[in-house]
PADRENTOR-767964 format. One record per atom (N, C-alpha, C): residue number from 1; atom name; x, y, z. Coordinates in steps of 0.05 Angstrom, whole numbers. Layout:
N
SEFI   resi   name        X        Y        Z
SEFI    NUM     CA        X        Y        Z
...
//
This chain:
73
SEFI   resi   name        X        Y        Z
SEFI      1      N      261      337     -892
SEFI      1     CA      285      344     -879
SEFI      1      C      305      353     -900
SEFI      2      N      317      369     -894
SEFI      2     CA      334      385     -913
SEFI      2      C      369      370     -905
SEFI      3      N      393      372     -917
SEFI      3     CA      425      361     -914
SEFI      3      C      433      386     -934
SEFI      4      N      446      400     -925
SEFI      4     CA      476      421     -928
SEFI      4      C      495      413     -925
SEFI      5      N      510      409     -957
SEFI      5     CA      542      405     -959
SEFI      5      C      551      429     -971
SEFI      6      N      576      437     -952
SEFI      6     CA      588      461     -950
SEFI      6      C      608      449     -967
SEFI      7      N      620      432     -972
SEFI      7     CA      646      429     -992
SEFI      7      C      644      428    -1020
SEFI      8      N      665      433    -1026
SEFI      8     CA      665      443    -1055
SEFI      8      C      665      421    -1083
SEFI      9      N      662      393    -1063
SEFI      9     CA      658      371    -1083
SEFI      9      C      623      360    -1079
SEFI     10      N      610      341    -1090
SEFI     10     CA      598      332    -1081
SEFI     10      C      591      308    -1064
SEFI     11      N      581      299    -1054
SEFI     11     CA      585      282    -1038
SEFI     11      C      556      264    -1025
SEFI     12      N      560      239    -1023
SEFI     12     CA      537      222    -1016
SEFI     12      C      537      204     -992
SEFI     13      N      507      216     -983
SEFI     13     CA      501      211     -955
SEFI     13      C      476      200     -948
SEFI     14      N      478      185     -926
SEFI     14     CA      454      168     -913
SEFI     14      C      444      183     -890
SEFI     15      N      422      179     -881
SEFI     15     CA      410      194     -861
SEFI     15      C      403      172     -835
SEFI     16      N      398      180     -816
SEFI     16     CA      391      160     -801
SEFI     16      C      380      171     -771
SEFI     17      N      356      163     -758
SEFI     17     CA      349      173     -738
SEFI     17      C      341      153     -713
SEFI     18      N      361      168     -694
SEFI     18     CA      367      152     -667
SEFI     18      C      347      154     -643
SEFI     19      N      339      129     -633
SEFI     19     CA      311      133     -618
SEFI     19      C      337      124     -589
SEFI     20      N      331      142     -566
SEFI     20     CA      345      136     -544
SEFI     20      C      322      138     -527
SEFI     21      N      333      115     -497
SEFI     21     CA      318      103     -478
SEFI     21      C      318      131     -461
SEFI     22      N      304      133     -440
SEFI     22     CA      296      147     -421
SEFI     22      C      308      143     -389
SEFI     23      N      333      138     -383
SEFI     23     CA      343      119     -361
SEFI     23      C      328      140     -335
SEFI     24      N      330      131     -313
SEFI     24     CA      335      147     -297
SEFI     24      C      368      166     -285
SEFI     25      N      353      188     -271
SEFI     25     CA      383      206     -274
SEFI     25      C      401      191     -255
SEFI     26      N      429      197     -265
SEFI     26     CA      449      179     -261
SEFI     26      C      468      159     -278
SEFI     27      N      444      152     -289
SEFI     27     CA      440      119     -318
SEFI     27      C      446      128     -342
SEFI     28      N      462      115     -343
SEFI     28     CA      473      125     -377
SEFI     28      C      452      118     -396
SEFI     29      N      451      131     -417
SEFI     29     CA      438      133     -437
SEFI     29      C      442      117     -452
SEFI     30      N      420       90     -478
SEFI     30     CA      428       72     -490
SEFI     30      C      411       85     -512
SEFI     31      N      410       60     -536
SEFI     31     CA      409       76     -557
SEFI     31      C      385       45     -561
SEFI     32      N      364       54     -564
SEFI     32     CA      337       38     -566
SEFI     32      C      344       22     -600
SEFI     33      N      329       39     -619
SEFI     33     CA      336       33     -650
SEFI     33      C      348       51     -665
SEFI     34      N      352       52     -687
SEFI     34     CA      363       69     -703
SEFI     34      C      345       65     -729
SEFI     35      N      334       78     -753
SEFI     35     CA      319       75     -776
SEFI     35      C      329       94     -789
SEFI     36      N      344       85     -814
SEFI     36     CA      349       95     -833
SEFI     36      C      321      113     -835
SEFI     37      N      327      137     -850
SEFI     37     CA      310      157     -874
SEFI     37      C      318      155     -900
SEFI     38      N      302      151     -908
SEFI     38     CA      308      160     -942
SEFI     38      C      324      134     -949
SEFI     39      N      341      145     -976
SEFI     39     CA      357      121     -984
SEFI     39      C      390      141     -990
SEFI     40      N      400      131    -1006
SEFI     40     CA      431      141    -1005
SEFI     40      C      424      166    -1022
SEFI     41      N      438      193    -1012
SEFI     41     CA      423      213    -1026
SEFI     41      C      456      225    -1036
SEFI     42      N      450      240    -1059
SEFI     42     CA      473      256    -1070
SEFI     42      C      471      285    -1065
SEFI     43      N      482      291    -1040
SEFI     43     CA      488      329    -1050
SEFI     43      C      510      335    -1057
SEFI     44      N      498      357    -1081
SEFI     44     CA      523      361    -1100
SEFI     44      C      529      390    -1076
SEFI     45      N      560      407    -1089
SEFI     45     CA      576      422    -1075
SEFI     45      C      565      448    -1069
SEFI     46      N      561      447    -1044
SEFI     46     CA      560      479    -1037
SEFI     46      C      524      484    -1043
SEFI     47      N      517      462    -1037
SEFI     47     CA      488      466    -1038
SEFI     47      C      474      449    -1022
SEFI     48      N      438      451    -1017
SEFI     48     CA      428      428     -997
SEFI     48      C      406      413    -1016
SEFI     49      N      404      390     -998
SEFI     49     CA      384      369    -1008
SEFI     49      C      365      371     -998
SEFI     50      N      336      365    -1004
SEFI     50     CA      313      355     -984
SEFI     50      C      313      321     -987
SEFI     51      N      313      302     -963
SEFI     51     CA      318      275     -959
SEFI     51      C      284      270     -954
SEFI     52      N      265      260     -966
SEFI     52     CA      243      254     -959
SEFI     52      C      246      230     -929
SEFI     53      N      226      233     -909
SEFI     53     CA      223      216     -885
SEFI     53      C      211      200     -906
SEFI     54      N      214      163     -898
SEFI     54     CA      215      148     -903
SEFI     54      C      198      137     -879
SEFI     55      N      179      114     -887
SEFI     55     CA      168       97     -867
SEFI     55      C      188       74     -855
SEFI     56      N      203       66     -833
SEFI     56     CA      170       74     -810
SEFI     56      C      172       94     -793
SEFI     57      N      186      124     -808
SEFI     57     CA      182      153     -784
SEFI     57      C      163      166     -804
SEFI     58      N      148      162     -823
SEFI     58     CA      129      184     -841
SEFI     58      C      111      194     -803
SEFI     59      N      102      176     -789
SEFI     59     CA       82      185     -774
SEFI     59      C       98      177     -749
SEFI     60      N      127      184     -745
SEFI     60     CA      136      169     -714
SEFI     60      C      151      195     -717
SEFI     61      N      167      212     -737
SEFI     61     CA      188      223     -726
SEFI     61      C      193      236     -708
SEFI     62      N      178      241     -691
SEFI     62     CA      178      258     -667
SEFI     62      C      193      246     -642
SEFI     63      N      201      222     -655
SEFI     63     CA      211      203     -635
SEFI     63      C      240      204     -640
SEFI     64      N      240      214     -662
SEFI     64     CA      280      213     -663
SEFI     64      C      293      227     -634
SEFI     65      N      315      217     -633
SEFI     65     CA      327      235     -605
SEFI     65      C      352      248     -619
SEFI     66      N      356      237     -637
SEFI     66     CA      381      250     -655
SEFI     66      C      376      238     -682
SEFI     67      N      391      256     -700
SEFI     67     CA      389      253     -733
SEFI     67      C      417      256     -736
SEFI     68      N      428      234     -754
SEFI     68     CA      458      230     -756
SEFI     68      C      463      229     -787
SEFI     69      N      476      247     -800
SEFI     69     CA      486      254     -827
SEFI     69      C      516      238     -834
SEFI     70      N      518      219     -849
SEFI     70     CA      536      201     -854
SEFI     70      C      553      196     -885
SEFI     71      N      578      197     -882
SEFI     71     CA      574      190     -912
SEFI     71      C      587      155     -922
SEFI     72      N      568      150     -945
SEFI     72     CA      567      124     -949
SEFI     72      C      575      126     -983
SEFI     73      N      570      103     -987
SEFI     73     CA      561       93    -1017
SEFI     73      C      540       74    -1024
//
C-alpha cells in the first residue's frame, strides 16, 4: 500500500484498516475491528511511501471496509 504527502514538510503517519458489519438496510452501520498496518511510518515532503501490510491482514485484507491515514507519533 502506497501514502502521498502533498505538504511541503514531512510528516508521520499510522495506517489502519476498518472492518465494518453488514446491518440490514435501514441499520446503521458499526464498526466490527480496526488493525493497525504497518508501524509509524515517515513520509518525507511532497513525496509517497509504500507501508508494507502487516499481519493479521498479510492474507485478510480484502476485508478492510475502509483504510484510514492518520497522523501520530
Amino acid at each position: 500500500m502506497t501514502v502521498t504527502n502533498p505538504n511541503p514538510i514531512p510528516v508521520q503517519v499510522r495506517v489502519v484498516c476498518i472492518m465494518w458489519e453488514q446491518p440490514p438496510p435501514g441499520a446503521p452501520q458499526q464498526m466490527l475491528a480496526a488493525y493497525p498496518i504497518g508501524d509509524l511510518n515517515m513520509v518525507g515532503a511532497n513525496t509517497t511511501t509504500s507501508v508494507p501490510v502487516t499481519n493479521p491482514l498479510q492474507n485478510n485484507s480484502q476485508n478492510c471496509g475502509s483504510v484510514k491515514v492518520y497522523f501520530s507519533r
